[in-house]
N, C-alpha and C positions, 0 to 999 in steps of 0.2 A: 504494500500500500504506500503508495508515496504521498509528501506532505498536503499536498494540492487535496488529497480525496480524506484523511484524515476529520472523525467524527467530532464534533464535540465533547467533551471529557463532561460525566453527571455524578460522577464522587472521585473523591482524592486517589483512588486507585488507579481510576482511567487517567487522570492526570500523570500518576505517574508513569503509567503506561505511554502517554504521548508523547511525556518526555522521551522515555524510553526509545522509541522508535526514531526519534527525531535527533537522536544521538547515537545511532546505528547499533545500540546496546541490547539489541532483540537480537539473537540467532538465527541467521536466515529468514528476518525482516518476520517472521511468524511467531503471531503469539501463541503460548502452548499455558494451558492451564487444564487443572485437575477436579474433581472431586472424589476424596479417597476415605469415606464411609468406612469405617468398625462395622463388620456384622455378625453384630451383638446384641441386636435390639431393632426393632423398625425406625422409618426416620420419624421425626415431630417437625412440627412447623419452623424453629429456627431452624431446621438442615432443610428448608426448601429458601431461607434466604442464603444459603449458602451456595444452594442448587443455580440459584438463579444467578446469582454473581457470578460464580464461576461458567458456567455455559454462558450467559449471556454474555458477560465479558467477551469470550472467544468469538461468539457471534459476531459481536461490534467491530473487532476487527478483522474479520474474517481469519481468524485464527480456528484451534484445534482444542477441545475439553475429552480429557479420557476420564474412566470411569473405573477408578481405582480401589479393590476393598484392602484393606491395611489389615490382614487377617496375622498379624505376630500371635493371637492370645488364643488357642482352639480350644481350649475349655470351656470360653462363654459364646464361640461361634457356633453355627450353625447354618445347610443351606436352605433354612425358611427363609433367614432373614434376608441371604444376600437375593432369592427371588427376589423379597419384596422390594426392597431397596431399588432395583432395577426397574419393576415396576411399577414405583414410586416417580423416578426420572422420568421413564417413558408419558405417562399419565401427566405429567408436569408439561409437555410437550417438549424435552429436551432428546439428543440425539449426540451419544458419545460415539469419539472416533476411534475405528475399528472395533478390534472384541472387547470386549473386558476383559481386564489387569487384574492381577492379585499381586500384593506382596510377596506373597508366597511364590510366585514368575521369574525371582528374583536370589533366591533363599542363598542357592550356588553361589553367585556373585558375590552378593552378602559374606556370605564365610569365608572366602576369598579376600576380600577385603580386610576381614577381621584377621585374618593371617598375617593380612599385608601392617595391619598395625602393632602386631606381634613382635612384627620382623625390625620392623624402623622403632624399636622401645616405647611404645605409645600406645598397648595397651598391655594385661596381665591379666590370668588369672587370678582369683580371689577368693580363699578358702574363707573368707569370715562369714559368721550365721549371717542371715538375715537382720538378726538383730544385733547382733554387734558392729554391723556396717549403718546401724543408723546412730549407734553409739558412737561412732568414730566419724559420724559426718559432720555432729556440730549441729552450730542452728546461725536463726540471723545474726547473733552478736557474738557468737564466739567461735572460730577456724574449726574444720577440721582436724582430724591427726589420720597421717600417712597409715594405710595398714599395712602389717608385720610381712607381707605379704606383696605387698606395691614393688619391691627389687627382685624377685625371681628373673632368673636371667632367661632370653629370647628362647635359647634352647629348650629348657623348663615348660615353660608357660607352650610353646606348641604342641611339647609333649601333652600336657595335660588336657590343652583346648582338643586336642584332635581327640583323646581321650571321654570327655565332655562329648562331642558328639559320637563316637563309639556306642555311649551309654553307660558305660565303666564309673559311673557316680549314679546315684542317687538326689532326686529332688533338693536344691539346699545346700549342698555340699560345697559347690563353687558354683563361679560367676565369673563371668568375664568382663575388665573393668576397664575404662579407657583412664589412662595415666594424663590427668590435664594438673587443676590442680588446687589441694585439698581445702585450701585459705579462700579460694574465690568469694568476692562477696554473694555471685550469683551462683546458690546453691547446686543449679543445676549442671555447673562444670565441676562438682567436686567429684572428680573420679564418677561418671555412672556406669551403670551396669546396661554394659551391649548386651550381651547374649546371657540367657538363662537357662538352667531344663526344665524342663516339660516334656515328660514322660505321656503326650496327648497325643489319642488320631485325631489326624488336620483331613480339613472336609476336603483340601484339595490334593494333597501330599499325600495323605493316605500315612504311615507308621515310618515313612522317610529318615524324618526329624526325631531327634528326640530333644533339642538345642531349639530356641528362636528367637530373634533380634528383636529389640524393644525401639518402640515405637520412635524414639528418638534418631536410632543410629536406623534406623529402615528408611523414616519416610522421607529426608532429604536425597537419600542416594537411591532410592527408586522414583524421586520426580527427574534426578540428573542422569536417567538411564531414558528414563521418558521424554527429554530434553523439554521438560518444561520450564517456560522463562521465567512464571511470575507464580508464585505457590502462595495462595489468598487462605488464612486461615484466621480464626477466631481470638481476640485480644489476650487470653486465657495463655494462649502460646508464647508470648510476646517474649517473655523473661525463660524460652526455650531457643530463642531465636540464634544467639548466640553459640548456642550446640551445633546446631545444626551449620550456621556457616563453618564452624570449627570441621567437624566432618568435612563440607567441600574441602576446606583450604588443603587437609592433609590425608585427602584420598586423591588414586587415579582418578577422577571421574569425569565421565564422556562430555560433560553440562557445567552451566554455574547456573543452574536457577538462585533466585531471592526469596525471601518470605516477607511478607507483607502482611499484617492484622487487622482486622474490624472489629465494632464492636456484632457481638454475637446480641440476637432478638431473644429479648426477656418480655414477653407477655403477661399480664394480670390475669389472674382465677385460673393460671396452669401450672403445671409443671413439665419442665422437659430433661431430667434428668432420665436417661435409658434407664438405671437401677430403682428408681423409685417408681417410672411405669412399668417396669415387667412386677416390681411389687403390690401395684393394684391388678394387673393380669393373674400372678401368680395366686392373690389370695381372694380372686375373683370380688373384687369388689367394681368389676367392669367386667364385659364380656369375653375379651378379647384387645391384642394391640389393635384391633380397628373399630372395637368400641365406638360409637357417634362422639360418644361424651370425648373421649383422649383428644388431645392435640398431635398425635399422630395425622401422616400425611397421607395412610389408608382409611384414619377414622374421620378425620375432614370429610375426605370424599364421600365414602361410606354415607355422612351425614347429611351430603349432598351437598357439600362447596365445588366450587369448578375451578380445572385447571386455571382460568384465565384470572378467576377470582384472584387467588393465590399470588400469582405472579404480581395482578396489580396492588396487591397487597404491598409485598417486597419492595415494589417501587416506591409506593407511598411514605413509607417509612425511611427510605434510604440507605445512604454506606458510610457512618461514618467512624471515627476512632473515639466515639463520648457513649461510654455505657449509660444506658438508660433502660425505661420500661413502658411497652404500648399497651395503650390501653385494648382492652378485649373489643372494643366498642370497635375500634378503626378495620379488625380483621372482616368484623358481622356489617362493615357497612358495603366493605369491599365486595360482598358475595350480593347483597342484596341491589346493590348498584347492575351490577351483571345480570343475575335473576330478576330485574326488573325490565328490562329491555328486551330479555332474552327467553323467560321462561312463558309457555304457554297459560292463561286463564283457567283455571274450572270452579268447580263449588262444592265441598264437602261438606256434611254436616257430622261433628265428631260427638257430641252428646245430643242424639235425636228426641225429639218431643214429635208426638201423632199428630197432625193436622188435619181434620178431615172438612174439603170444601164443599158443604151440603146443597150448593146448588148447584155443582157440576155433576154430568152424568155419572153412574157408575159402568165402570169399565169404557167409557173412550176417555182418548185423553188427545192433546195439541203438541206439538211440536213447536218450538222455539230455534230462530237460527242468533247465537251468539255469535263474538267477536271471540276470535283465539287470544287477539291479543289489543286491546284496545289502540294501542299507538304504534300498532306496527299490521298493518292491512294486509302484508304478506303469506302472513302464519293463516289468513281464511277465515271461515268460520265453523261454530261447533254447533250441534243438536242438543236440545236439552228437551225433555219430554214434561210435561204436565199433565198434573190429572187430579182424580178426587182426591187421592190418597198421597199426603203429604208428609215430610222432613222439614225440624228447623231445630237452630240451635237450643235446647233450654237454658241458658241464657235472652235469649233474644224475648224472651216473653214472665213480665212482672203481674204479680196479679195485683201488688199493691205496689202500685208505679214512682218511682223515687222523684225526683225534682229533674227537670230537664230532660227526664227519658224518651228516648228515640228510638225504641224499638216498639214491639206489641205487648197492648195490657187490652182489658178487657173492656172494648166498646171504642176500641180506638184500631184504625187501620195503618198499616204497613203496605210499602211496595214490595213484594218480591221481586229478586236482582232480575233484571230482562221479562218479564214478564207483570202478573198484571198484581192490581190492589183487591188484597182483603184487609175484611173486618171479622176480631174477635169479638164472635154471637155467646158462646157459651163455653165454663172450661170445667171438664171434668177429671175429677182424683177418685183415687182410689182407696181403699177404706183406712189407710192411712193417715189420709188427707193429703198425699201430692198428688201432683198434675200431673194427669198421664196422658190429656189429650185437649185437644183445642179443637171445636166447632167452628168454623168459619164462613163465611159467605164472601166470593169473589164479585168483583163488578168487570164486566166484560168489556164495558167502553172505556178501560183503562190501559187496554195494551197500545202501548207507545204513546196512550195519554196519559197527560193530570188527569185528576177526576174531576167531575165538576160540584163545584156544593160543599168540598169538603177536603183537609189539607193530611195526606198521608204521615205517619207521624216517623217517618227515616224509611230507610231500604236495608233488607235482611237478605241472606243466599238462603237455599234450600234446595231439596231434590225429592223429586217423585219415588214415593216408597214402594212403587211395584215395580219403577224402569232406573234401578240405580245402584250401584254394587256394593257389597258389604265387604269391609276394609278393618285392617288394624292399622292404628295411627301411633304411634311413638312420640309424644312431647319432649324431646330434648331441652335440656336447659344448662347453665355451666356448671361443672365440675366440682367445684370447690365455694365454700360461699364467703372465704375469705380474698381479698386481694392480693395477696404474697401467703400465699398456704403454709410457705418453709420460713416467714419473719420470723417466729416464735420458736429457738431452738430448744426452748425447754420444752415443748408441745409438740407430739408427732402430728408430721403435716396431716395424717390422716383422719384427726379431729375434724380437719374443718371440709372434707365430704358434706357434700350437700345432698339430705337426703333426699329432695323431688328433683332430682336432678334430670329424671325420668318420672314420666306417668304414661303408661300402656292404655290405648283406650280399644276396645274390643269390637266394638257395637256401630263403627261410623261406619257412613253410607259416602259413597261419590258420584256425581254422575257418570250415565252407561259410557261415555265417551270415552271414559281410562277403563277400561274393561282388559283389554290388552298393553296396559303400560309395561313397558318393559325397564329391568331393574336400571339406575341410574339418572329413570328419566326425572325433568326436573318439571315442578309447576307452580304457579300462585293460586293455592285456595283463596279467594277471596273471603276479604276482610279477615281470615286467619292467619297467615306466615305463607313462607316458602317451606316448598316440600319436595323429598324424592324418591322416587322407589325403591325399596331396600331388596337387598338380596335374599331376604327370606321369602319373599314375593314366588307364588307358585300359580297353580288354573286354580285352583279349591279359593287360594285369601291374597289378595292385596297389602302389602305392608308398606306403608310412609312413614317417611321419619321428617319431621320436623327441623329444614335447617338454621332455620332464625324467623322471628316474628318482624312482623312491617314493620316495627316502630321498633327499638330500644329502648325497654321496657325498663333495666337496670339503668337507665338514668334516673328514670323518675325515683325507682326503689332504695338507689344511694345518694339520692338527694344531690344530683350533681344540675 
């Protein structure tokens, strides 16, 4: 890309990036960037800002994004995760180049390497526990001390490395340490540990390994094999960074990529720790990592957020280096912005009340042609059926009418949505004394009219109880009912579970038009929320789940 075609720069990375190219400091003029996922856990919504930097980055400048799992750890991996993760991407609309990478692609080299640092006295062997290497490492204010151990000579220490991979140890036993240096104020150059054992089958290795490189000494020198130029990772890294360039400086390696940090996306009423969501999966107090409720990026979807949502999400927010925290409110605006332009019209009714209109015939009924979508004439129109035998919300109807009420009480008329005006005649309960039905009388010179004489008191949805299909609705709502779940460390986050986080409703009715929705599709129940078909969705039952209500209901609820 020469200068003349270069994009405009929309956060400091791209900038650095422009620099970059503009100072012929890119490698073959291409930019090369990664996302290189743990699968350990499904992604959450901050790894789709992560998603979107990094692929889209590459996009902008017509650069390259691989799709790297950083599998060092096979005891917490697994390949569920690296499916989803993949399917994650996909689904985001992104599109890595070539196959998919694994750290583990590289393990040889790796070892290799750590030979090479063997050989040049720059790293060693380290028989100390576990825990006397954290005894000997110090802390912020006071140096480490050398282990007893740090001067085994080159000869030595390959013996025993090669040894270490053999198997000839046991778990614990030793470690392989890189020789930098023990005083640093930056912890993470005091002597760390490259290589460890693990005694684990690797989902891709198979019983190979029994040795494997830690996160540290892997992922720079598998970006500089990948000849990536700019390696984007979360602010968290920052006080690692220095590792890692140590690594290029005094390896062979093919590359100089850089590191570069963001602040990582901290969301209110979530949590995106992988170890404390596999602990609500684990002890099932969610169904599933794709739970509606998780802020995973399968339980998003699942819930019916859209790809597009998502991404305009990331934008909205931006890239910058100032940790902070978004409000839940800007993700649920981003989807309902998208679902508002985009998703088709219908009418459910999810707590039915009987309607019967006594002066229409029994058994015919009328046809209504709807709008699919009111502001967008393309989507066409829907059928909706009328007849005697009607659905509405119980809500929608007071029998002792409050102050300003705009739905149905008794002697006062309503418009049904698209169709015509009744009045509540008569309401009858049951021996308990609720209302299990409502008598009504429709006025026929009301379709696509006012009435004349008389002012309808608002407009309700509803559906005909013989031509409309019975559905399970799922009310979603957020996860937690605290705002920072984990503020309180003397209190597990898991107090502040909200317990209607979910309400199942069994009984609702939609009209016949979604009879064949099929799972993912997205809709506007009117005057209820956005909604989408869920994968439990079969011929026998209809299942929606609830993605967000029309309005942001939790403003008014936290008084904002």
């Amino acid at each position: 890309m020469s200068k003349q075609e270069h994009v405009k720069p929309t956060n400091f990375i791209h900038q650095i990036i422009e620099s970059d190219i503009a100072d012929e400091k890119v490698a073959g003029g291409q930019v090369v960037t990664r996302f290189p996922p743990e699968p350990n856990g499904y992604l959450h919504i901050g790894h789709a800002k992560s998603i979107c930097l990094n692929f889209g980055t590459a996009a902008k400048y017509q650069g390259l994004c691989n799709l790297r799992f950083d599998d060092t750890n096979p005891e917490k991996e697994s390949q569920e995760y690296i499916d989803a993760i993949a399917e994650d991407v996909r689904w985001l609309g992104f599109k890595w180049d070539g196959d998919i990478r694994y750290t583990s692609d590289y393990f040889e080299q790796l070892y290799q390497w750590a030979l090479y640092l063997i050989a040049n006295g720059k790293a060693y062997v380290d028989s100390l526990s576990a825990h006397e290497m954290r005894e000997f490492r110090g802390n912020l204010t006071e140096p480490g001390k050398n282990s007893p151990y740090r001067e085994r000579s080159v000869a030595e220490n390959l013996e025993l490395f090669e040894r270490m991979r053999n198997g000839d140890f046991d778990e614990g036993d030793c470690a392989l340490r890189v020789r930098i240096d023990m005083a640093a104020p930056n912890m993470n150059l005091r002597d760390p540990v490259i290589y460890r054992i693990r005694k684990a089958h690797h989902h891709q290795t198979g019983d190979k390994w029994c040795i494997y490189p830690s996160y540290d000494f892997a992922h720079g020198q598998s970006d500089a094999l990948e000849g990536v130029t700019h390696s984007i990772c979360t602010l968290e890294f920052e006080d690692h960074r220095p590792l890692y360039d140590w690594f290029i400086a005094n390896l062979p390696v093919p590359a100089q990529p850089r590191q570069y940090e963001f602040a990582r996306l901290n969301l209110n009423y979530t949590i995106t720790s992988k170890r404390k969501l596999k602990l609500l999966v684990d002890e099932q107090h969610v169904s599933g990592w794709d739970d509606p409720r998780m802020p995973t990026i399968s339980g998003l979807r699942r819930r019916g957020f859209t790809p597009a949502s998502i991404r305009n999400f990331c934008e909205m927010i931006g890239v910058t280096r100032s940790n902070g925290v978004v409000d839940m409110g800007m993700l649920e605006s981003a989807v309902r912005d998208d679902l508002d332009a985009n998703a088709p019209r219908a009418m459910c009714v999810t707590r039915p009340l009987k309607v019967t209109v006594s002066n229409f015939a029994e058994g015919e009924e009328e046809w209504f042609e709807l709008p699919a979508h009111p502001k967008d004439e393309s989507m066409g129109l829907r059928k909706v059926s009328f007849g005697r035998n009607l659905l509405i919300e119980q809500e929608d109807f007071e029998e002792e009418k409050p102050r300003k009420w705009k739905r149905l009480a008794p002697g006062d008329a309503v418009r049904l949505r698209g169709a015509y005006v009744i009045t509540c005649d008569e309401v009858i309960k049951d021996a308990a004394g609720n209302v299990v039905e409502l008598i009504c009388s429709y006025d026929p010179a009301t379709k696509g009219e006012n009435p004349t004489g008389y002012k309808p008191n608002g407009v309700i949805h509803w559906v005909n109880a013989d031509h409309s299909v019975p559905c399970e609705v799922r009310l979603y709502d957020r996860l937690f009912t605290e705002a920072n779940p984990e503020g309180d460390k003397e209190v597990d986050f898991q107090t502040h579970l909200n317990p209607e986080s979910l309400e199942v409703l069994t009984d609702s009715r939609v009209e016949i038009g979604l009879k064949h929705a099929v799972a993912e599709a997205h809709y506007q129940f009117e005057r209820l929320g956005y909604f989408s078909v869920d994968k439990d969705s079969n011929e026998e039952r209809l299942v929606f789940n609830r993605t967000v209500t029309l309005r942001d209901s939790w403003v008014k609820i936290q008084g904002k």
